[in-house]
C-alpha positions as CSV (number, residue, x, y, z in Angstrom):
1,X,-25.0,-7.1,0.7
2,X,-21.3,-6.4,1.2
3,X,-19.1,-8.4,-1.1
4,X,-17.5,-11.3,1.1
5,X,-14.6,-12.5,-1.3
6,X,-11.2,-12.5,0.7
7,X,-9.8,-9.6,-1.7
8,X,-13.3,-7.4,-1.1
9,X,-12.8,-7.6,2.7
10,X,-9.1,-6.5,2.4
11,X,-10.2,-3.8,0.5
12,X,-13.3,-2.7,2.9
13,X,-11.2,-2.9,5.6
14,X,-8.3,-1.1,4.5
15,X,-10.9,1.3,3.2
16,X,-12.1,1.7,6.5
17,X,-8.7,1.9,8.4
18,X,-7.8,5.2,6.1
19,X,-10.8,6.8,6.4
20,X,-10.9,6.3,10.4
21,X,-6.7,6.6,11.5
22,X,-3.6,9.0,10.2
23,X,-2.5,6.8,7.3
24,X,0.6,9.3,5.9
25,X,1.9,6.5,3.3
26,X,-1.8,4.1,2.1
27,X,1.3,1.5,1.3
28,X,1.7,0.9,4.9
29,X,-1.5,-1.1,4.3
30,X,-0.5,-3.9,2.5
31,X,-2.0,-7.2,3.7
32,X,1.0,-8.5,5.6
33,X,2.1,-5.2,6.8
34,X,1.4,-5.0,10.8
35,X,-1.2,-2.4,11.8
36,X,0.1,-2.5,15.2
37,X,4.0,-1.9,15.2
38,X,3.4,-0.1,11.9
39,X,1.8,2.5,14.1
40,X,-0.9,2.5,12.1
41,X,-3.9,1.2,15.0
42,X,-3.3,1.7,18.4
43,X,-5.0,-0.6,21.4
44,X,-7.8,1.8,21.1
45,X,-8.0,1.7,17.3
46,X,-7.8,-1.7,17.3
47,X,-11.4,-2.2,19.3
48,X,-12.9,0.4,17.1
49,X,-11.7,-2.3,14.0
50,X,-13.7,-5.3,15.8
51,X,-16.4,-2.9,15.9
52,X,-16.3,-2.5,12.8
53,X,-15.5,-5.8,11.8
54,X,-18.7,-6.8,13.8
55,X,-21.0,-4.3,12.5
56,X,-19.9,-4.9,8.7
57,X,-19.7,-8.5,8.1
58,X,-22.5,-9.5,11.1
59,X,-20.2,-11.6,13.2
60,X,-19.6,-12.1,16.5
61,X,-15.6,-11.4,17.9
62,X,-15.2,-12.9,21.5
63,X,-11.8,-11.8,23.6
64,X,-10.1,-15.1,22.7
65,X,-10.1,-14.2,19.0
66,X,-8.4,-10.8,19.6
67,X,-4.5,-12.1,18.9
68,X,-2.6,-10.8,16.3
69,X,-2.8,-14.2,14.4
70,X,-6.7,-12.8,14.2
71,X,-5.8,-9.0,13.6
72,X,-2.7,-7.9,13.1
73,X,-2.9,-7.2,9.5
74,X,-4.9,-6.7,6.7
75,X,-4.6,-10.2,5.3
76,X,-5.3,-11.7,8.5
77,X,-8.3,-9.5,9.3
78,X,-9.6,-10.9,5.7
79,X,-8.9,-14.4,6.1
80,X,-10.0,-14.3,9.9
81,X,-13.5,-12.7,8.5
82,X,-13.6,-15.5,6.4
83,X,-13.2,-18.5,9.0
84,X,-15.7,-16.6,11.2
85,X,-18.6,-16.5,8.3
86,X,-17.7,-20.1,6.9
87,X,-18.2,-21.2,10.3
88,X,-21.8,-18.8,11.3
89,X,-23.1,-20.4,7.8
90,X,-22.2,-24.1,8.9
């Protein structure tokens, strides 16, 4: 099973978003740097992340979730993962 622990998620998923889009500088990746108008994910990119997202950590991402508060960076990404697994267990 993939390690759940906020700082593992950050990690996966910044794994993930090097592997997948033109990262030039991996420090554009910090947790509270925007993946958006960092350049780093595009609209498009950004869907292939909730796949992703969905596909890694088995949760379930509806259209109302997909705000930047949710997704706009790395931190949030991990800390969003979070509420959405806290709540599937509950």
């Amino acid at each position: 099973m993939t390690d759940q622990t906020p700082d593992a998620v950050a990690q996966r998923v910044r794994q993930f978003i090097a592997e997948n889009f033109f990262v030039s500088d991996l420090s554009s990746l910090a947790d509270d740097a925007s993946l958006i108008t960092g350049g780093v994910v595009d609209s498009t990119g950004l869907l292939e992340v909730i796949a992703f997202l969905e596909s890694e950590y088995g949760i379930s991402i509806v259209d109302q979730e997909m705000i930047p508060d949710n997704l706009e960076t790395v931190g949030r990404i991990s800390a969003f993962v979070g509420r959405k697994r806290r709540s599937a267990a509950a």
